[in-house]
N, C-alpha and C positions, 0 to 999 in steps of 0.2 A: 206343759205337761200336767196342770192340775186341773181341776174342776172346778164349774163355778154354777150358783145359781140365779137365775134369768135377774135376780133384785141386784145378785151381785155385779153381773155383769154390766146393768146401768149405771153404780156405782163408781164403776172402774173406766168408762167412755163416756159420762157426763162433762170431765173437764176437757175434752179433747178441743181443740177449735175443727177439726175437719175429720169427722166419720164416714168413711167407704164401707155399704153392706152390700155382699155380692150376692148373687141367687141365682137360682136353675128357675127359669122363666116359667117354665108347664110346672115347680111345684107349688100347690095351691099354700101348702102349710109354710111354705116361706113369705109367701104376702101376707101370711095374719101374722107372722112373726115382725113382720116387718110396721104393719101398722100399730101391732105391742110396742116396739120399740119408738117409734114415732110418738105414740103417748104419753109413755114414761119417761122420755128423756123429756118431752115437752111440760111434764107433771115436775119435772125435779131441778130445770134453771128454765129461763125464756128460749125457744129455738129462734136462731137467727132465719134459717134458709130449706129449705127442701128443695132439693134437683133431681130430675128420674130419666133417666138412658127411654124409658118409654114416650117422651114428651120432646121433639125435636124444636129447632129456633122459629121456624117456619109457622109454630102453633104460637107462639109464644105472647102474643099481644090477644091473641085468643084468650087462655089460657088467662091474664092479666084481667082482661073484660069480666069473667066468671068470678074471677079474686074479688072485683070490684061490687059485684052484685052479691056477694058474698058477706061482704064486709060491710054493707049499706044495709043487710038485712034480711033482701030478699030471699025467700026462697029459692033454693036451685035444685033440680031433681038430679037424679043418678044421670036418667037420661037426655035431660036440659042438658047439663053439663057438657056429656059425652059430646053430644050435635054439636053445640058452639066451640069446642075445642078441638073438634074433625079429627078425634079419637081413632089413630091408625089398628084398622081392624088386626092388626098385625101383632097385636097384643090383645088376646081375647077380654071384651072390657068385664065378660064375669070374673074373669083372674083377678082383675085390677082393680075393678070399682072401689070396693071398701078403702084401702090407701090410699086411691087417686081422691076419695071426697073428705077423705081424715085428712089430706094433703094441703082441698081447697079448703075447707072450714077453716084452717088454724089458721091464726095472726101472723103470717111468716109470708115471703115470697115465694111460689113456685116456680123455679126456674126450668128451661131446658136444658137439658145435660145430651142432646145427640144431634149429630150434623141436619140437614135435609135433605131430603129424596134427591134433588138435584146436583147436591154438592157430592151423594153418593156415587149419582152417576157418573159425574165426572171425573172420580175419581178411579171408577171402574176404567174408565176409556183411556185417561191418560193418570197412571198412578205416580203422589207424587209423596216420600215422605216427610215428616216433621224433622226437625234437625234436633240436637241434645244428644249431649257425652253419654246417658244412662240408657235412654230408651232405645239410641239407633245400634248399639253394640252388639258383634254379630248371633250372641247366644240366644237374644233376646229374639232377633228375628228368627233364629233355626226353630227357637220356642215355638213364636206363633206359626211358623209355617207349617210344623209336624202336628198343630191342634188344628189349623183349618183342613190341611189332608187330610186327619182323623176322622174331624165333624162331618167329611164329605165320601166319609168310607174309601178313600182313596180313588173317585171318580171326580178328575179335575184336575185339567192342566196347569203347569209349571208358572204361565202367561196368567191364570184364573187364581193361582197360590199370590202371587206376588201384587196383584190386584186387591182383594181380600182383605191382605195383610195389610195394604195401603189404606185402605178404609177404617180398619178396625184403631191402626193405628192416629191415624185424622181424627176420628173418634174419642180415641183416648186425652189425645191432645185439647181436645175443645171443652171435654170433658173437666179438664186441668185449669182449664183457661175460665171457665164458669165458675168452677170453685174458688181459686184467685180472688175472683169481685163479689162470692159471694157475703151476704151478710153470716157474720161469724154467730154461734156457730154452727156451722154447716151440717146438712148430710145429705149424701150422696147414695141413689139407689141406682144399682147396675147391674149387668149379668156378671157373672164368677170372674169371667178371664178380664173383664175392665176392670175391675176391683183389684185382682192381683198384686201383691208388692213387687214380684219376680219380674210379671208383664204386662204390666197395666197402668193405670192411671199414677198411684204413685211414683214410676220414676218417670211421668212425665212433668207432674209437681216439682221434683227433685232440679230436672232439665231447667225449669220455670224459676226458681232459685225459692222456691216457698215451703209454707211448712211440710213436716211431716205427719201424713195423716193417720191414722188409726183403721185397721181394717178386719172388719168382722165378715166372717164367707160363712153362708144358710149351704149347708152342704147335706150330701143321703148319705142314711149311713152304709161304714165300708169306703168311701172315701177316703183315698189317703191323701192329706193336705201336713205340710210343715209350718216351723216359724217365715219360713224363707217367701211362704205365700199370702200369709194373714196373721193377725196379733190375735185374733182369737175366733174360733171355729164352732158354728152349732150347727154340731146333724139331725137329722128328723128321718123317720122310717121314709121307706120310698113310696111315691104314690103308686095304689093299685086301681 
């Protein structure tokens, strides 16, 4: 319930060992927030790790190549980078680029934080979920099934909900599973509903028997978010 400001706020999530920042993908002021924050917490102890829901495992020795030529020296451009890492146009890389290269620059691993195309589709065709006491409980899934009907305006079968949900969930899980081995300490960039404490990657952490992490949600203002969603919340006007 109280207020903080952006210095405070570093203050308060530097000791953390594992930071989840959630965001609305289309808002631009959430990726510059995001790369402030990548800065500053890098300015104020060494950062172990960076993981982004935008970078699947599938890029991942990609992704490691660029690190490497990064780290050797060379020059990497915006869009060097982009090409060698086969940059899914599926996140517009003008959203991205500024964090994605504050990302590669820094002394830290980049890791993938999202399944692959392939793994998604299988899971489309035959959905199968993660097992854990916290994440598989029925409110959890009523949760996600009345936000994927939501996102989908209510155009989308019962067979396409429970599909969906299997992915996002597979998602969250591998999500869980990468922060685990990552170098401490961590953070994790995702959309809003992966991030979630209620339904998201945290109780798959929980399921996994590891810490608990910290969760900061980039939200528009007029959102209403609780403690029961994030530890702490910053709105930003909505893009026009």
């Amino acid at each position: 319930g109280g207020t903080l400001t952006p210095a405070q706020l570093i203050a308060r999530i530097r000791s953390a060992p594992i930071v989840i920042v959630g965001e609305e993908h289309t808002n631009v002021r959430h990726h510059q927030i995001e790369q402030w924050l990548l800065k500053n917490l890098a300015q104020s102890r060494p950062q172990g790790s960076v993981l982004l829901e935008m970078i699947d495992i599938s890029q991942q020795d990609a992704v490691n190549r660029v690190k490497q030529a990064s780290a050797g020296g060379a020059p990497v451009s915006a869009t060097r980078a982009a090409e060698t890492m086969r940059w899914n146009s599926g996140w517009p890389w003008d959203l991205y680029r500024d964090l994605v290269m504050t990302a590669l620059e820094g002394p830290w691993p980049l890791m993938a934080a999202n399944i692959s195309r392939q793994q998604v589709n299988e899971l489309y065709q035959r959905p199968a979920f993660p097992s854990g006491g916290r994440s598989s409980r029925p409110q959890v899934h009523e949760a996600l099934s009345a936000i994927i009907f939501l996102m989908h305006d209510g155009q989308i079968s019962g067979e396409q909900v429970i599909a969906m949900m299997a992915i996002q969930q597979n998602r969250d899980r591998f999500m869980a599973k990468q922060l685990i081995q990552a170098p401490r300490p961590a953070l994790l960039i995702a959309g809003g509903y992966h991030a979630a404490k209620d339904v998201g990657v945290p109780l798959h952490l929980a399921d996994l028997g590891a810490e608990k992490p910290l969760v900061v949600m980039l939200t528009t203002d007029g959102t209403s978010l609780t403690a029961k969603q994030a530890d702490y919340i910053w709105p930003v006007p909505a893009v026009k």
